[in-house]
Structures are given as C-alpha cells and as structure tokens.
N, C-alpha and C positions, 0 to 999 in steps of 0.2 A: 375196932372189930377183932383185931389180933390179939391183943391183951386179954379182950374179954374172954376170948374161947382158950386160950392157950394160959391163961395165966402166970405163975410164975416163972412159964417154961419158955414166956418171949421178952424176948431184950430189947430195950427200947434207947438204942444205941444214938443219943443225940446229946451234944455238947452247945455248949454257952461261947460258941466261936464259930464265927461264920463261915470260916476259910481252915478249918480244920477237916483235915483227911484221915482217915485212920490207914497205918500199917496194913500190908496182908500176916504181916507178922503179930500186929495189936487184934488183929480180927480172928486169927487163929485160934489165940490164945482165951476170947473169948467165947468162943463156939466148942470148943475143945470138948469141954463137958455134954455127955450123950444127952441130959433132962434139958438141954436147950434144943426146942422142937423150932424157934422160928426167931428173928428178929427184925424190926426198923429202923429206917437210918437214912440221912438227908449225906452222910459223912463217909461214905464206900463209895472209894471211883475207880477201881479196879475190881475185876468180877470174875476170878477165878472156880473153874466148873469144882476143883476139890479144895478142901481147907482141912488140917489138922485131920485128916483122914476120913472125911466128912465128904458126900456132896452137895454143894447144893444150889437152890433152886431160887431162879431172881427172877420178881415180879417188879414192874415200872410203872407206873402210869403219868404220860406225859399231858400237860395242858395247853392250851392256845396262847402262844408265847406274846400275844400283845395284853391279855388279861394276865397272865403270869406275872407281866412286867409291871404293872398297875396294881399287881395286890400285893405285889413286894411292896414297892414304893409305898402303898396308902397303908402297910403295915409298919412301915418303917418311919414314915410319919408321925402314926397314931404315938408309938412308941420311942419317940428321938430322944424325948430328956431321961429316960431311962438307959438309952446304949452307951454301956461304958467300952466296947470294943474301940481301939485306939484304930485300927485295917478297916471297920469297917464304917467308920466316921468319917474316914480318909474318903469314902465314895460318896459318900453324901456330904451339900450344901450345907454351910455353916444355919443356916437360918432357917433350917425345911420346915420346923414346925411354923413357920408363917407366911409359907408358900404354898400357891395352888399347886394340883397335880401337873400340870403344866408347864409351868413354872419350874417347876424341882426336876420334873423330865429334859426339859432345855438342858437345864446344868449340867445333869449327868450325861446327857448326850452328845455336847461337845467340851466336856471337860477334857484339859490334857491330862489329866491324872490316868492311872491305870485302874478304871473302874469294872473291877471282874464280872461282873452281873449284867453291863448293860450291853454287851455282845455278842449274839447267839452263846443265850448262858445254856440250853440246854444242850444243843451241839459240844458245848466245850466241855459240859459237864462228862459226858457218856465218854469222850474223845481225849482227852487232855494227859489224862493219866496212863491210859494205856498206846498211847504215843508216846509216850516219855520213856515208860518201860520197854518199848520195840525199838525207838531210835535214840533215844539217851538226849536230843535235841530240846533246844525250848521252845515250847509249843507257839511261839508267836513267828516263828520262821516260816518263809514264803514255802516248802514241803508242807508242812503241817496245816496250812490255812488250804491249800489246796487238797489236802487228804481227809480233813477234821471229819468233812461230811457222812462221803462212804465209811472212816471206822467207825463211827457214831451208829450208821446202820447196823455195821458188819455185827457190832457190841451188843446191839438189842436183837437183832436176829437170832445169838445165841441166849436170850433172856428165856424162860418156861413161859411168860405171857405178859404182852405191850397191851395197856389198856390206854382210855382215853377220858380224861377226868371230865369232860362238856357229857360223855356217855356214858355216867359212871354208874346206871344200873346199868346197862347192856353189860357193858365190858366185864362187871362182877361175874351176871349172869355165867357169862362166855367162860370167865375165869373156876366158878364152881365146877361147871360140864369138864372143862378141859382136867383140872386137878383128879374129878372121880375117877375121869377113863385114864386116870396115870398111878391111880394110888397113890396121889399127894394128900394130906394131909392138909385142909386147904378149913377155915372158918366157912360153914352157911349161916343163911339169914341175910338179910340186908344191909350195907353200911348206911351210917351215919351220915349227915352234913352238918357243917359247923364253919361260920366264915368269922372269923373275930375281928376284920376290920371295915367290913364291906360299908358300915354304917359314914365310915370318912370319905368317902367317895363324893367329890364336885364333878363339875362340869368334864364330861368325857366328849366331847362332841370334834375334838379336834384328833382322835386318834385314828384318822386313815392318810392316805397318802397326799392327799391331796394341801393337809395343812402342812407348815412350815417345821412343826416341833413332829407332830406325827409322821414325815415323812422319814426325820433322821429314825425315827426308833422301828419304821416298819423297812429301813435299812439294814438296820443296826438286829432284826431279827431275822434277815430271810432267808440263811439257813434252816435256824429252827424252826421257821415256817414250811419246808420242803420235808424237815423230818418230821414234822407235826404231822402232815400231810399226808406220809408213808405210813406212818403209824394207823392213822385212819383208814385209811384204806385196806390195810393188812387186816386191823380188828374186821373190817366189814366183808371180807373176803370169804 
C-alpha cells in the first residue's frame, strides 16, 4: 500500500537476516535524504521521535500472538530447505520439514537453546532495545523480565498509531482519520491481503491451554497476550 502511493519515495528497509537490527546511526543515514516521504521495516527496534533532523512518525500493527506464532512457524516450514541463515536454523528442528505443527512447536518450546521468537517475541521486540539503551543490561536479567512489559507499552504509547492486524480494516480506517486531522501524509484506499503460507496449515486443534504442547506456548506468550490485549482495546477506545 505504501510503495504503491509513495513510490520511489519509500524504503523498503528489510534484510535476508532474521536477527538483524539496524543502527539509529544506519537509519539516519538512510532517511537523511528529504525525497524519502515513508519507510518499512520488520529490523528498527529503537524508535527515536527525530532522526538526521527529521521527525518521525511510527505506525505498528501488532497480531494475536498464538496465530503470529503459527504463521511464523508454518512459514518457516513451508520454506526450511531454502534457509541458509546459520542463527536462525539454530531455532529450528533439524527435521521440521517433516514435522506437524505440533510437533516442531514442542521442539521449540522446550528446547534449551536460545530460541529468540518463541518468547513473548512481540514484548521483546518493542522492549529489548530500548532497555539495552537506558540500562546498558542484558535483557534476559531478572530488572528487564520484570519491566519488558510496561516499556513495551510505554514504547507504543509514544507510536502516531497501534493498529490490530485481526481488525485491519478498522484500524486502517482509524489510521486514515487520524493521519488527515494531523497533516500526515498517510496512503488512502484499502490495503491488501496476502497470506503466503496459510495453505501449510494441519491440524490446529491443540492450541489452547488445555493441551500439553498448547499450554507451554500460551505460556510462553502471555505477555504479549496482555499487550495484544491493551492494544485492542486502546484502538477501540
């Protein structure tokens, strides 16, 4: 949607590496230029209100973190014999392409390895970095597990607008309104939908709390289920 309205003028800031952060220094650098009107990026975890003399304007939209977890994974299935990332092979099962969803969720969920995604990955996303930069700590210390949440708020609070990808015509809608009455420069018209693995999807029947493998990952998300949560409720306010 951004490309199409902005064209040359957005940057489509995404790398061939999972666990790649960009600089505030590498992101300056690339915004610097005035004809850049917008960019996207899965790889900004730091969210500075100015850049290169610049301000600007961060837009989110978070998803229901047990389907998040599930379209990673059945993406990362579909596509196993093609990952040549050496970090993020390390998270995943030697054998996933001939394992059920299930199956491969087990693994990751109590593997001892340090598998960065299966953790309240949205929590840590929004939190991780800029906890790093205020306390200089690594974020796996008992401070940081006990603060991840509220800065995770505190970080989208200061966001221009928190959508909710389960309501992503509302949240557009909400998103266009909000943009006019600001003089943001924001794409109309409708977005898109596009699922590129949803077709590899088995049996889901065991994702609530009740089963054995579902309980670790409705564990293993329930911060991001509290920020999901807030989100929600913030857009519908």
């Amino acid at each position: 949607m951004m490309i199409r309205y902005f064209g040359a003028a957005h940057l489509s800031l995404y790398v061939d590496n999972t666990f790649f952060v960009y600089t505030e220094a590498e992101l300056a650098a690339l915004v610097c230029d005035p004809g850049v009107k917008a960019f996207s990026s899965h790889f900004v975890r730091t969210f500075p209100p100015r850049l290169a003399g610049r301000d600007l304007v961060y837009i989110a939209f978070l998803r229901d973190p047990i389907q998040q977890f599930i379209s990673h994974l059945t993406y990362v299935r579909k596509h196993f014999q093609g990952i040549r990332e050496p970090e993020l092979l390390s998270c995943l099962p030697p054998n996933l392409a001939s394992l059920s969803l299930r199956e491969a969720a087990r693994w990751i969920l109590t593997s001892p390895r340090d598998v960065r995604f299966r953790e309240n990955h949205n929590t840590n996303f929004f939190a991780r970095f800029p906890f790093l930069q205020r306390a200089g700590h690594c974020p796996c210390d008992a401070r940081y597990q006990k603060d991840r949440l509220a800065l995770a708020r505190s970080v989208l609070e200061n966001f221009f607008f928190v959508g909710i990808t389960e309501q992503m015509d509302a949240s557009i809608k909400r998103l266009q309104a909000r943009a006019a009455r600001h003089g943001v420069d924001f794409p109309p018209g409708n977005i898109g939908f596009e699922n590129v693995s949803n077709e590899g999807r088995d049996d889901l029947s065991w994702t609530h709390p009740d089963d054995e493998v579902g309980a670790l990952l409705w564990n293993s998300t329930r911060e991001d289920r509290q920020l999901y949560d807030w989100a929600a409720a913030r857009l519908a306010s």
